[in-house]
Phi, psi and omega in degrees: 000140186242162208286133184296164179236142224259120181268158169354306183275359178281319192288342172280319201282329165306321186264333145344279171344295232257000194221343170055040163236182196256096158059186214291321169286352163269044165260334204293129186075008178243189200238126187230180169230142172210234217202115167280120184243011169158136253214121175187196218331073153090345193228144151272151194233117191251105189262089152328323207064055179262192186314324211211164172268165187247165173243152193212140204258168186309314239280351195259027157242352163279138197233103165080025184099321191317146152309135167330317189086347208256115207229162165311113192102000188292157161287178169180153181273109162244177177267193181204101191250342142231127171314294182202155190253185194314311197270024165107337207247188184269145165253111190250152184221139178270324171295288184289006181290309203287324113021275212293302223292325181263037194232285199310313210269352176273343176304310177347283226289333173284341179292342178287343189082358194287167178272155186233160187260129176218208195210135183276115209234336205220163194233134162203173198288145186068014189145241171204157183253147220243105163292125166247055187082029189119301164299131187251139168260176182228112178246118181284165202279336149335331216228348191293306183205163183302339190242141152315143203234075182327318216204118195253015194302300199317322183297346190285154162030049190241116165310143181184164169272140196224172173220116180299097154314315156190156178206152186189105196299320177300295175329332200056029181266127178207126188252143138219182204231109163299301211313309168312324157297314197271003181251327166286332191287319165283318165286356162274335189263002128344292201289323180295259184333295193319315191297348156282336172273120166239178199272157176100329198294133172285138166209153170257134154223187202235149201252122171261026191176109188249102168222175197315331194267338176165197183254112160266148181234132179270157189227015156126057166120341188210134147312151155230124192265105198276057185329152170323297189292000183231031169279317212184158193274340202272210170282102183248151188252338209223145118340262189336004198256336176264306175230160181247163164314136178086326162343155148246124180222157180282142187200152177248146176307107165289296176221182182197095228250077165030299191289292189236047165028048178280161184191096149313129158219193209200134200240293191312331229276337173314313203245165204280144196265105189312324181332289194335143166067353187286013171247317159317319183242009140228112192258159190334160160074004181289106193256147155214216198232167153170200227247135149263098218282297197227139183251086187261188178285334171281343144176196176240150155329159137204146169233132169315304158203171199262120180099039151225144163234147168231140153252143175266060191309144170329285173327322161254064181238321180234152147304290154276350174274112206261115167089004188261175172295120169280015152295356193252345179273330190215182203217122170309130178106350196274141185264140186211180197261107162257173170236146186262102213284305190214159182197135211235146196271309208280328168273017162067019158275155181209134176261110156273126160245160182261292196300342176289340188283346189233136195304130165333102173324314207291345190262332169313321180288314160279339174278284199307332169201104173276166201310149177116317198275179197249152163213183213212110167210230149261151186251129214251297166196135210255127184247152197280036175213344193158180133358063202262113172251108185289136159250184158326107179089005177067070164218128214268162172225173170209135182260138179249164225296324163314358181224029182283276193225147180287125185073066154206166170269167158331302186277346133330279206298337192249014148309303175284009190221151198234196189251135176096357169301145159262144203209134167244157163190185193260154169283074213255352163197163179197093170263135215270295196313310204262024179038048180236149177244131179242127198245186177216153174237352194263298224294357179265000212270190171281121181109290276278133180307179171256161186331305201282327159310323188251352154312323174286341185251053202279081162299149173212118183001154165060356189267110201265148181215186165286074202237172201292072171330117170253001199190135159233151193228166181278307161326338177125214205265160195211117185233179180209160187259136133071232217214309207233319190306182187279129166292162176195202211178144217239092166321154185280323145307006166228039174277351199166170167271294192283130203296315196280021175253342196277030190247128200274329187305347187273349202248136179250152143286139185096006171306138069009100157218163177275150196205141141318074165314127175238000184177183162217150182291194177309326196259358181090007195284157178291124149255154183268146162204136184281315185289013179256334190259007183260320185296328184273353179255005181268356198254319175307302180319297170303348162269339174258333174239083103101166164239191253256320195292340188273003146141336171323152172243150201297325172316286207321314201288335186268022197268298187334294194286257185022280181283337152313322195292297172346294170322000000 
C-alpha cells in the first residue's frame, strides 16, 4: 500500500505541537530567536521559522553608535509583532525584543529594591526621559538631585544609577529617582564620616551655602550648620558681615547629634571669651561710654566692647521721659554715656543706665532754686487737684489747688487759669527721692498775708466776717479781713438795703463793720457786701421767730434776733 505524502494541514498541526500555539499566530506578541540569513540594503534578513522571513533594520542592533555587529548565521532575539504583513512578509523588532527581555529584568530588580542603570536621553514637560536598557522611564525633575539642578547638560546620555519608584507594565509606566541614590548614597558616606568626627574637634571647611540664620560648612562629604550667635561673641546682624561663600574656615564640633546626623559648629568657641573676668572690669556704678546695636520696645542694647552688651531698660533711659519708645530716646550706632547698675556674670548680663550717667534734674533743680525762689514757667496741665507748671531741665512742678489764690475756694482758683499760660510762682518744697517739686502761686500776690494770717483768714463765699475800712471812694468801700487779711471792695450799691444807706460818705476810715463774701474778681481778690448780710439775717430771723402772718410785725421779729445777737 502506498504512503499517503502528509498535507498542509498536517505540517500546521506539526509546528502547533511544536510552538504549543494555534499556527503562525501564537508567534504573535512574543520575543523568539532566529537566524540571520542575510544582511543587505540597511536590513537583516531574519528566519524564525514562520511562512516567511523577516527584515529588521541594523540600526535597532547598533547601540550607541557601535556597529552591528551582525554576521550572516548569527542567532539573534527578535520580537513578533505580525506573522506576515500586506507584502507577504514577519514583522519582526529588535528594539522591541530588547524591551520586552528589559521590562522582565527591571520587574526582578524592583521587587528586589535593587538600583537599576539607564542613561537621560530626553526632555519632556516636567522632566525627563531614561533609557533602561531598552525600557524607556520618566524621571521627574523633582528626582534629578537633592538641589535644584539649572543645567542637566553633564548629566545626558551618562551611564549612572536610578531607583524605580513605580512601575506598571500593562501601562507601559516607569517613574524612578536619582535623587534616591545620591540621598541613600550620602547617608551612608554621612555614617562613614560622622564616625570620624567628635564633639570638641577643630576642622577646616568651606562655606557652601549662606542664609539670615547661619552657614553650611562641607567638613569633606558633610554639611555642618554653622549659626549666627556661634559666628562670633560681639553682634551680628547678618552671616556676610563675617563670611562670604567658598571661605575656608576654622571652625570647632560644638555638637553632634547621632539620631538625625545633624552637626553644630562654632567660630567663637576659637577665641577668648570676653565674659571671663567682666565684673572685675565693670564693676557697678562705673560710667562709661558704647554703642548702640539694637532698639526693642523694652529698652536698647549698647555694646561695651566686642562680644559684651549691656541693656539699657526703658526705665532707665530718661528721668523724665516717662513711657516713651526708646527709639525716640536714643538712635542706633549712636554712641552714649552709661552707668553700669548691675552684672550677672553667669546668664552673661550686664544692666545699664542712661540717666544715670546725667545729674538728676530734680537735684539740679534744687541747687539752682531753692525753696523760697520765684520761677516762671507754662501750665503744661490742670487736674481737679492743681497745676502742672513746666520748668527749668524739663520737670514739672506742681501748685496745689490751695495754694493758687488767696479768699478763694480751690475750683474757683483752678477756674482762672488755662494750659499754655505763663505763670510764676514760689518754690515752696523740692522732693529729689519722690521727683516732686511743689509750688504757690498765692503766695506772690500783693498784700498777700503771712501763713499763720492767711491760715486764720480762709474766706469762703457767703461767709461774713468783719472788716476794716481802708479807703472810701465815691463807687465804695475799699477794705481788709482782720489786721493781716486779704483786702477786697464793698460796692456802693451794697452799702445797704435802703438807698440812703448806700452812701459811702457815712463810712470813716479804719470803721469796723460786718460784710458778706458774696465773690471774687479776676485778681481773686473778695468782694463784700452789707445789704447781702443784712438780707441773710432777715431770713435767719424769720425762720427762727416766725414770719409776718402770724401776726408779729417785721420790726417785732428783727427788734427779737437784735436782741438775742446781743444776748
Amino acid at each position: 500500500m502506498a504512503t499517503q505524502m502528509p498535507t498542509r494541514a498536517d505540517f500546521e498541526a506539526l509546528l502547533n505541537e511544536q510552538l504549543g500555539g494555534a499556527g503562525d499566530e501564537g508567534f504573535e506578541g512574543r520575543v523568539v530567536k532566529g537566524t540571520v540569513t542575510a544582511i543587505e540594503n540597511g536590513f537583516a534578513v531574519i528566519d524564525v521559522g514562520l511562512k516567511s522571513e523577516g527584515r529588521v533594520p541594523l540600526k535597532e542592533f547598533a547601540r550607541d553608535g557601535e556597529d552591528h555587529g551582525l554576521t550572516v548565521g548569527a542567532e539573534v532575539e527578535v520580537y513578533v509583532d505580525r506573522v506576515e504583513n500586506a507584502d507577504g512578509e514577519a514583522m519582526l523588532s529588535r528594539d522591541r525584543a530588547r524591551r520586552e527581555a528589559a521590562w522582565d529584568k527591571l520587574e526582578a530588580e524592583f521587587g528586589e529594591g535593587k538600583r537599576v542603570e539607564g542613561r537621560i536621553f530626553g526632555r519632556v514637560k516636567g522632566g525627563f526621559t531614561v533609557d533602561l536598557d531598552g525600557a524607556v522611564a520618566f524621571l521627574p525633575g523633582s528626582q534629578v538631585d537633592i538641589r535644584p539642578v539649572r543645567d542637566v547638560t553633564p548629566l545626558m546620555d551618562v551611564p549612572q544609577p536610578f531607583q524605580i519608584l513605580k512601575m506598571d507594565r500593562r501601562r507601559g509606566n516607569i517613574v524612578v529617582s536619582r535623587r534616591a541614590v545620591l540621598e541613600e548614597t550620602r547617608a551612608e558616606q554621612r555614617s562613614e564620616l560622622i564616625n570620624d568626627l567628635f564633639e570638641g574637634q577643630i576642622i577646616d571647611g568651606v562655606v557652601k551655602n549662606i542664609t539670615d540664620y547661619g552657614a553650611f560648612v562641607d567638613l569633606g562629604g558633610i554639611d555642618g550648620l554653622l549659626h549666627v550667635t556661634d559666628m562670633s561673641y560681639k553682634r551680628i546682624n547678618h552671616p556676610n558681615e563675617v563670611i562670604n561663600i567658598g571661605d575656608t574656615v576654622r571652625v570647632q564640633i560644638v555638637r553632634i547629634n547621632a539620631e538625625t546626623q545633624r552637626i553644630s559648629l562654632g567660630m567663637k568657641q576659637l577665641e577668648s571669651d570676653p565674659w571671663e573676668g567682666v565684673s572685675a572690669k565693670y564693676p557697678v556704678g562705673m560710667k562709661l561710654k558704647g554703642q548702640v546695636t539694637n532698639i526693642t520696645e523694652y529698652g536698647a542694647f549698647v555694646e561695651l566692647e566686642p562680644g559684651i552688651e549691656g541693656l539699657v531698660h526703658v526705665s532707665e533711659m530718661s528721668w523724665t521721659k516717662k513711657n516713651v519708645h526708646p527709639g525716640k530716646i536714643v538712635s542706633t550706632s549712636q554712641e552714649v554715656e552709661v552707668v553700669v547698675l548691675e552684672v550677672d556674670s553667669d546668664k552673661r548680663r550686664i544692666s545699664l543706665g542712661l540717666k544715670q550717667a546725667q545729674q538728676n534734674p530734680w537735684e539740679a533743680f534744687a541747687e539752682k532754686h531753692p525753696v523760697g525762689s520765684v520761677v516762671e514757667g507754662e501750665v503744661k496741665n490742670a487736674t481737679e487737684f492743681g497745676l502742672f507748671i513746666g520748668l527749668d531741665g524739663d520737670v514739672d512742678g506742681m501748685v496745689h489747688m490751695s495754694d493758687i489764690a488767696w479768699g478763694i475756694s480751690g475750683e474757683d482758683a483752678l477756674a482762672l487759669h488755662r494750659k499754655g499760660e505763663i505763670v510764676k510762682a514760689v518754690v515752696l518744697d523740692v522732693d529729689i527721692e519722690k521727683e516732686r517739686i511743689s509750688l504757690g502761686m498765692k503766695q506772690l500776690e500783693k498784700g498777700a498775708p503771712s501763713p499763720d494770717a492767711a491760715a486764720a483768714s480762709n474766706l469762703r463765699k457767703n461767709q461774713t466776717v468783719t472788716v476794716t475800712v481802708l479807703e472810701v471812694r465815691d463807687g465804695g468801700l475799699e477794705v481788709q479781713v482782720g489786721e493781716n487779711g486779704p483786702t477786697g471792695f464793698i460796692k456802693r450799691s451794697d452799702l445797704g438795703r435802703d438807698r440812703d444807706e448806700q452812701r459811702p460818705d457815712r463810712f470813716q476810715v479804719g470803721q469796723k463793720v460786718d460784710a458778706m463774701v458774696i465773690g471774687f474778681d479776676r485778681s481773686k481778690k473778695p468782694t463784700f457786701s452789707i445789704k447781702a448780710r443784712q438780707i441773710a439775717e432777715e431770713k435767719e430771723a424769720v425762720a427762727q421767730f416766725g414770719s409776718s402772718d402770724s401776726g408779729a410785725s417785721l420790726g417785732d421779729i428783727l427788734g427779737a434776733a437784735l436782741k438775742k445777737g446781743q444776748e
